[in-house]
C-alpha positions as CSV (number, residue, x, y, z in Angstrom):
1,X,48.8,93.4,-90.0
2,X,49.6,96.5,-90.0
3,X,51.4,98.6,-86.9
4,X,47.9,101.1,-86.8
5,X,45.9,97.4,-86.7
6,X,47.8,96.5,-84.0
7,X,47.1,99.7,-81.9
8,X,43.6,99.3,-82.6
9,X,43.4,95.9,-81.3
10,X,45.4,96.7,-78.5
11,X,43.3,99.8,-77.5
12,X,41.0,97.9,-75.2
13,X,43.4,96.7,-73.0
14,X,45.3,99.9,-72.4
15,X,42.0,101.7,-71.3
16,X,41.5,98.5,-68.8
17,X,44.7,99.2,-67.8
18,X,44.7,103.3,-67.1
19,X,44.5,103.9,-63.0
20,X,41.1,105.3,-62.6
21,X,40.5,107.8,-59.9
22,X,41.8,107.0,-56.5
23,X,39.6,104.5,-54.3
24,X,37.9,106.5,-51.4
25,X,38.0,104.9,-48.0
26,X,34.3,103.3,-48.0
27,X,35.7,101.3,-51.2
28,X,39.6,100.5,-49.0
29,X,37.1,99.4,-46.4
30,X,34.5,97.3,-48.1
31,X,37.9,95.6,-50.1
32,X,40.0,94.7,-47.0
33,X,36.8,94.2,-44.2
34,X,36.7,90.2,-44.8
35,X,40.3,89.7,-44.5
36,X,40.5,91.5,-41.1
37,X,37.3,89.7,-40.4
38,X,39.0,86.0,-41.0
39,X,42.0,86.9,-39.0
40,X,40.1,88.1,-36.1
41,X,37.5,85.2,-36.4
42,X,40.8,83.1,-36.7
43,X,42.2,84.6,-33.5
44,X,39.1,84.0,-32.0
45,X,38.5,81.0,-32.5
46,X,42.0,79.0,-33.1
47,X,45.1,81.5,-31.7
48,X,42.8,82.4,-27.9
49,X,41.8,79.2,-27.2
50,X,45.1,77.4,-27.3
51,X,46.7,80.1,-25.3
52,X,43.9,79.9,-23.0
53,X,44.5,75.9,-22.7
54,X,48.0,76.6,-21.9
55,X,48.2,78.2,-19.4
56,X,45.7,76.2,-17.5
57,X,48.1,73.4,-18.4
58,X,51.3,75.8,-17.0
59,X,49.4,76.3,-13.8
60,X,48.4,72.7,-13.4
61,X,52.1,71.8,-13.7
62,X,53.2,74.6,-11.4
63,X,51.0,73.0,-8.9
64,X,52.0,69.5,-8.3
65,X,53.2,68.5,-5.2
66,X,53.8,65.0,-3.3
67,X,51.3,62.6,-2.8
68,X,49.1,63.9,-5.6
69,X,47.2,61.2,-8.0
70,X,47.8,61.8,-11.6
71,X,47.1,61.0,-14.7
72,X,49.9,61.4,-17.2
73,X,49.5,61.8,-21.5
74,X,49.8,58.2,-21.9
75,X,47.3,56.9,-19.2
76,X,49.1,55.6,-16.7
77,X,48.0,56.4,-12.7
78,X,50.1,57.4,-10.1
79,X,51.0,58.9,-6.9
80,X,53.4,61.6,-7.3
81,X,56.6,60.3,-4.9
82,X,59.0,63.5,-6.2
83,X,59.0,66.6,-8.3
84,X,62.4,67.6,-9.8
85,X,61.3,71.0,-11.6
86,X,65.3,71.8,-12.0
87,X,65.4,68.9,-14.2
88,X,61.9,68.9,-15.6
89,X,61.1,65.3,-13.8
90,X,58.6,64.2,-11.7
91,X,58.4,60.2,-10.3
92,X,55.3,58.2,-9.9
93,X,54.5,55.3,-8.0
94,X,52.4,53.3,-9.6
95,X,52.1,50.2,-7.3
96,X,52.0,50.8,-3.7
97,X,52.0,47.0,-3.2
98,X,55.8,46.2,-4.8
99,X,56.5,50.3,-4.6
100,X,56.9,50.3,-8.4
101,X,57.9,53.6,-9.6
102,X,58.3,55.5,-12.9
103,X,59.9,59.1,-13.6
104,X,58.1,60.7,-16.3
105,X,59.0,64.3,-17.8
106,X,56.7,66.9,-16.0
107,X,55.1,68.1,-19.2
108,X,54.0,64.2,-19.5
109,X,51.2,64.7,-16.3
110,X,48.0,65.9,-18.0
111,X,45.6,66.3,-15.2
112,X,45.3,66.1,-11.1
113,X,43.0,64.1,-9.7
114,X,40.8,65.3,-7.2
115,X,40.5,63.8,-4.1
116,X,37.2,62.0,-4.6
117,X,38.4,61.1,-8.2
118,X,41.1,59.3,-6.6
119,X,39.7,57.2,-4.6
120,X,36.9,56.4,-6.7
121,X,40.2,55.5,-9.1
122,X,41.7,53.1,-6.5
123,X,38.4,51.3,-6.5
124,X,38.1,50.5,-10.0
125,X,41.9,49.2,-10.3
126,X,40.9,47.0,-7.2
């Protein structure tokens, strides 16, 4: 072929690629409004939540005190006997009838029982 051939056949491609005229601002917004629509939606619905989860869990933590009933991540029951927040500890009795206790981290508690959930608690281990 022929160096004029290969111009011609070349010819549609460099038009595709010439920069047209400059995209206006209702075409920047229409281009980029779904992406700032997926990152808020995921904010909304993935990033808020979590945080919101958090520092319920912060404020639970911050809360314990002796002789609360608890319920730590991996199930077990307890009374709390002692809180160590220097060293991140907190120690449960388990069984008031031999005084069994365990120390568990105090990240492991994952909710405070109420006073009627307690005792409705005790009853069913009974």
């Amino acid at each position: 072929m022929s160096h004029s051939c290969q111009l011609l056949a070349l010819s549609p491609l460099l038009a595709a690629a010439e920069p047209g005229p400059p995209a206006g601002p209702l075409e920047l917004l229409i281009t980029y409004l779904p992406m700032v629509l997926i990152v808020f939606a995921a904010w909304m619905l993935l990033y808020r939540p979590e945080r919101e989860r958090m520092r319920k869990q912060r404020e639970l933590l911050a809360a314990i005190k002796k002789n609360d009933r608890v319920i730590t991540a991996s199930g077990i029951c307890g009374t709390v006997a002692s809180v160590d927040r220097e060293h991140d500890r907190v120690v449960l009795k388990v069984d008031e009838g031999t005084n069994v206790k365990i120390t568990f981290t105090l990240a492991s508690v994952s909710q405070v029982l109420a006073e009627s959930d307690s005792t409705a608690a005790g009853e069913r281990s009974a």
